[in-house]
N, C-alpha and C positions, 0 to 999 in steps of 0.2 A: 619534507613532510609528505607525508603519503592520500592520497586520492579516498574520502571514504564517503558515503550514503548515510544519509540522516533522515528519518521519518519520525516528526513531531505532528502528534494528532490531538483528536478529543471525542468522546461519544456524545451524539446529541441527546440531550436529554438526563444524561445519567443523572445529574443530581435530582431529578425528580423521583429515580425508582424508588421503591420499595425494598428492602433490606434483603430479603429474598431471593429480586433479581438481579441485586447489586451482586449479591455472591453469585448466581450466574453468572454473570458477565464477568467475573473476576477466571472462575473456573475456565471461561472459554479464552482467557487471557492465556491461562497455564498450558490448554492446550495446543494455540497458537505459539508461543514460546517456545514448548519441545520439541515443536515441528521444524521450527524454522534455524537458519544457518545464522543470523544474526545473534545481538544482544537485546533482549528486552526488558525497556522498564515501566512499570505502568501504575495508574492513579499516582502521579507526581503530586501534582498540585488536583485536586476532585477527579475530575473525567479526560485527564491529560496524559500521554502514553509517550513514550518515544524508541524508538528502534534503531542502532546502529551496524549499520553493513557496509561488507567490503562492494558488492555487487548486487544486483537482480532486485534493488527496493521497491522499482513498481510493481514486480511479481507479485511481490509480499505486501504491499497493499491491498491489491485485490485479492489476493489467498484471503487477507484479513477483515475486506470489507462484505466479502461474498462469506463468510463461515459466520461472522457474527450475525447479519441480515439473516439465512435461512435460520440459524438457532433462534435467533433471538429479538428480529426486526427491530432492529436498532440501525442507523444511519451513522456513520465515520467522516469526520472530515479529518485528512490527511496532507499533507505535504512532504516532500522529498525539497533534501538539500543535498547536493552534490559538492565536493571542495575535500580543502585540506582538512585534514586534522592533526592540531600539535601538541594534544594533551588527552591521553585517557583513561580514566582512572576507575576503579572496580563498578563505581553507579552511575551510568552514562548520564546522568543531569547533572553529576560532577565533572564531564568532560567538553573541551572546547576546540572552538577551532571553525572553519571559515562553511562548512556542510552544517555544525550548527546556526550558523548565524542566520543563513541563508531560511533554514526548514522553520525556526523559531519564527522569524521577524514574517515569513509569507502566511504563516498560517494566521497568525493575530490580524494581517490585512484580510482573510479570505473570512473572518469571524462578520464583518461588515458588507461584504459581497454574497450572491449565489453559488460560492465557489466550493467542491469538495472534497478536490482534486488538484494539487501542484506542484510541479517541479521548477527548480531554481538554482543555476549555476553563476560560476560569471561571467557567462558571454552573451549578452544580451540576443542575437539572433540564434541560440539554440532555446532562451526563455521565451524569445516569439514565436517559435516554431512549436515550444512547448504548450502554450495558452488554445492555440489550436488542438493538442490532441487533447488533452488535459478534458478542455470542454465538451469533446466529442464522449470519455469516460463518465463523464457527468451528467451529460443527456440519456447514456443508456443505462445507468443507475440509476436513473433517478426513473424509468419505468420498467424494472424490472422484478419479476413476482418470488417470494420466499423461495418456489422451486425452483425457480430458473436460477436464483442463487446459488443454490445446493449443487445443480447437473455442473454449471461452473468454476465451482469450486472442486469438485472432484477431476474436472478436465484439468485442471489446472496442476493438479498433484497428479497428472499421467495418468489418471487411470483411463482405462478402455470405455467407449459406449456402452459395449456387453456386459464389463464388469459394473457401470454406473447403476445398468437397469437389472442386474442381482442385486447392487446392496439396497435399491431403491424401493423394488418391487415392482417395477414398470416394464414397462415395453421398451424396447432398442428402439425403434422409430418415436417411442415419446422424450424418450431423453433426447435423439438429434433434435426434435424439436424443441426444446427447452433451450439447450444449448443454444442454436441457432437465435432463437428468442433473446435470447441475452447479451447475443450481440459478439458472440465467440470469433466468429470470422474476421470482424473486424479489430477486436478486442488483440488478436494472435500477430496482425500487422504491429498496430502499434508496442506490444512487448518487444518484435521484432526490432522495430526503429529502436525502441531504448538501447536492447541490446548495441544498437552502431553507437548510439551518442555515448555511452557509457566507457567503450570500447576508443571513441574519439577523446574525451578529454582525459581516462588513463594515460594517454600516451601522450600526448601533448605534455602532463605535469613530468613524466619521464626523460621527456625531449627535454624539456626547461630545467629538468636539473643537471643533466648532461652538460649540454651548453651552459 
């Protein structure tokens, strides 16, 4: 079985909106979806989403929790499951396999915690290692302003500074400052590390099937 990324979420709040910005929020699902390299399924069960990828899920979290935030200030809680997968079939919540198990079961514990943010494999010292950054994501989302979401989320999809503060209307030194603001520098380590852990247990399921 092959190595795949599971991202089971929920928007807070959604069953409260209003019909109006339920359909917003649905809209900003579709354009998240065409963006991205994954599969998306989303309003499963009310305000519940899930996403399955070969690679880069933390990326696409944050792509996801920083574009809905400036559109729409709504808060995500998300989880990543890392594992196998031995079954998948046209509606990812018809599919199975050990990345779901893991993204499913952490998000319903993070529904009773502060938690907004986690990932979960099966090796317990990369999920300890993970609870630390995880938490550090969550500390700077959780004080970060509509704009600084926005400058982020365009940093995120490559664009330039000079390009942020044309589509923005701003100034180049206000968008570094935004950016900056939201925690980008640090934010750019930690994608970094996933990329190693991600890169770590592909190969290892490679090696175990080898052997």
């Amino acid at each position: 079985m092959e190595v795949y990324q599971v991202v089971t979420g929920d928007v807070r709040d959604s069953a409260k909106m209003p019909p109006k910005r339920r359909l917003q929020l649905r809209r900003a699902f579709d354009y998240l979806a065409e963006k991205s390299l994954g599969k998306y399924e989303y309003f499963i069960r009310g305000d519940n989403f899930q996403i399955l990828l070969r690679e880069n899920a933390l990326y696409e979290c944050i792509c996801l929790k920083t574009y809905l935030h400036s559109k729409l200030m709504v808060q995500v809680r998300v989880s990543v499951g890392i594992g196998e997968v031995g079954l998948i079939n046209e509606r990812v919540s018809d599919s199975d396999g050990e990345a779901f198990w893991y993204s499913g079961r952490a998000l319903e514990e993070m529904k009773s915690k502060d938690q907004w943010t986690r990932i979960v494999t099966a090796r317990a010292d990369i999920n300890d290692e993970w609870e630390v950054h995880t938490a550090t994501l969550d500390y700077l989302e959780s004080d970060r302003t509509a704009h600084q979401s926005e400058a982020l989320y365009w940093t995120l999809r490559n664009e330039t500074q000079s390009g942020i503060a044309k589509r923005l209307g701003i100034s180049q030194p206000s968008v570094h400052s935004r950016i900056k603001g939201a925690g980008w520098p640090l934010i750019e380590k930690i994608l970094h590390r996933y990329d190693q852990i991600q890169t770590i247990l592909s190969n290892q399921t490679d090696h175990a099937a080898v052997v």
